[in-house]
N, C-alpha and C positions, 0 to 999 in steps of 0.2 A: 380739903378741896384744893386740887392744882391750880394757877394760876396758867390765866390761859396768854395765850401772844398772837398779835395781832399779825396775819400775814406776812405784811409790809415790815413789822417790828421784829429784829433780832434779838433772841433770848439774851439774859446777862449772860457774858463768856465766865465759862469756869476757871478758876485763877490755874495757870499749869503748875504751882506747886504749892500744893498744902503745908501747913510751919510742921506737921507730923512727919512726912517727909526728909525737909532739912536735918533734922535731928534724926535722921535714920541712915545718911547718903554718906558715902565714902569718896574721896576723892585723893587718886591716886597723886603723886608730887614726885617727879623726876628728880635724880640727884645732882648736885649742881655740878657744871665741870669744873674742873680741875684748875689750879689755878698755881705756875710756877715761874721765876724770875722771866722776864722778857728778857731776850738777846738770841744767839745763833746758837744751833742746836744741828746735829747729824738726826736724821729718822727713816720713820718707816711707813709709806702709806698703807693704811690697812683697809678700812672699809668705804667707797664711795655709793652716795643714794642721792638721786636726783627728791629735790623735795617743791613744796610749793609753799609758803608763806606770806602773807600780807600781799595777796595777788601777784607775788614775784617765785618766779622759779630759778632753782640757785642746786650745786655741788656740794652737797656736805661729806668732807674728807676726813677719816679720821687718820691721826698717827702717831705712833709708837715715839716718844722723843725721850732722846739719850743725854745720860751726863757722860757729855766723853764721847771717844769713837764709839763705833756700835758694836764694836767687835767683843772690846771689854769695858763700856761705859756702863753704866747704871742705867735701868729705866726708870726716867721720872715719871711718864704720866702717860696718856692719852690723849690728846687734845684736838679740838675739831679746828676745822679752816672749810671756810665758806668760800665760795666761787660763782658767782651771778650766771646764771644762762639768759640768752636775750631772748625777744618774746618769738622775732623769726628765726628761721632756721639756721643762720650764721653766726659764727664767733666772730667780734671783732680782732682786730689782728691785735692788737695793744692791751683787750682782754686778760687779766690772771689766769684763766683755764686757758687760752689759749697760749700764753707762755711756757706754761706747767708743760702741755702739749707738747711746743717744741723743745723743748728741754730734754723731755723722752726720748725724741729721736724716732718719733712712730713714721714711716715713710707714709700712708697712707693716709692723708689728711682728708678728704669729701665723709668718709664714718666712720669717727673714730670708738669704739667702745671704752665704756670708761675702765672694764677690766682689766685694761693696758696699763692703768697707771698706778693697779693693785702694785701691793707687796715688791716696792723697789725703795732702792735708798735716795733719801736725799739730803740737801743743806736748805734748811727752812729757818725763817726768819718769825719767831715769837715775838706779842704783844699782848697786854691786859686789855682785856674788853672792862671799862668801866664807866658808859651810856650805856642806856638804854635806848631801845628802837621809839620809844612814846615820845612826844614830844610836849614842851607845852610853852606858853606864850608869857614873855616876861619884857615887860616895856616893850610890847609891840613886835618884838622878835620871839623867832620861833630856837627852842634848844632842847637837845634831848639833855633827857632826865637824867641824873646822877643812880648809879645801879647802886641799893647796898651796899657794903663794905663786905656781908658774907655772899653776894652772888657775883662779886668784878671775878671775872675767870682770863685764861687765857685762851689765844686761839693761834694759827698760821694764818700771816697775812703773806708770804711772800715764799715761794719756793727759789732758794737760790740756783741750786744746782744738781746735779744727779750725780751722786758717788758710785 
């Protein structure tokens, strides 16, 4: 015999995931990036995607970064560089995208497409990312989290110039 529910009474909710499940799911795991000396570097910007994380929207840049000129340097890696976009519709002027921007030399600043700043050279300034974005609370103060020793990666914090 069913048990029955009272109008007003909400069934027990079904758990959304059965322990048969767990042991049946795959979850895919991105490879970490790359991770090479911090200092100055000649490169190459390759691919820009506006993205959105942690309620903020931001330029992820990747680029080709050389030992050496580019011409006959070695390529080390690939390596991303974030860029903040604001929530209205302006860069601030003192903004990193909007330096990068002027840097380019794009005349037409009111919209600018980011495929302008595909595939050109530049002098970028490397760093270890080794925080994490989480934070947590130690004697009252807030600190982000120390990353692993195999996830500290590098990134571009600073585009110096356009070769």
């Amino acid at each position: 015999m069913s048990a029955s529910v009272h109008p007003f009474q909400r069934p027990e909710p079904e758990p959304e995931v059965r322990p048969s499940d767990v042991a049946t799911s795959a979850v895919q795991v991105l490879p970490p990036w790359p991770r090479i000396v911090a200092g100055t570097y000649e490169a190459v910007s390759k691919a820009l995607t506006v993205r959105t994380a942690f309620k903020r929207r931001f330029v992820e840049a990747l680029f080709d970064v050389f030992d050496g000129p580019m011409t006959d340097g070695r390529h080390l890696a690939r390596v991303p560089g974030f860029f903040p976009l604001p929530n209205r519709a302006r860069l601030a002027r003192s903004s990193s995208l909007a330096r990068w921007i002027a840097l380019a030399g794009i005349p037409r600043l009111d919209r600018i497409p980011l495929r302008s700043l595909e595939h050109k050279h530049w002098k970028v300034r490397v760093v270890d990312v080794s925080k994490s974005h989480l934070t947590e609370t130690i004697n009252g103060e807030r600190r982000h989290r120390d990353l692993p020793t195999p996830l500290i990666y590098s990134k571009v914090v600073e585009i110096l110039e356009r070769l």
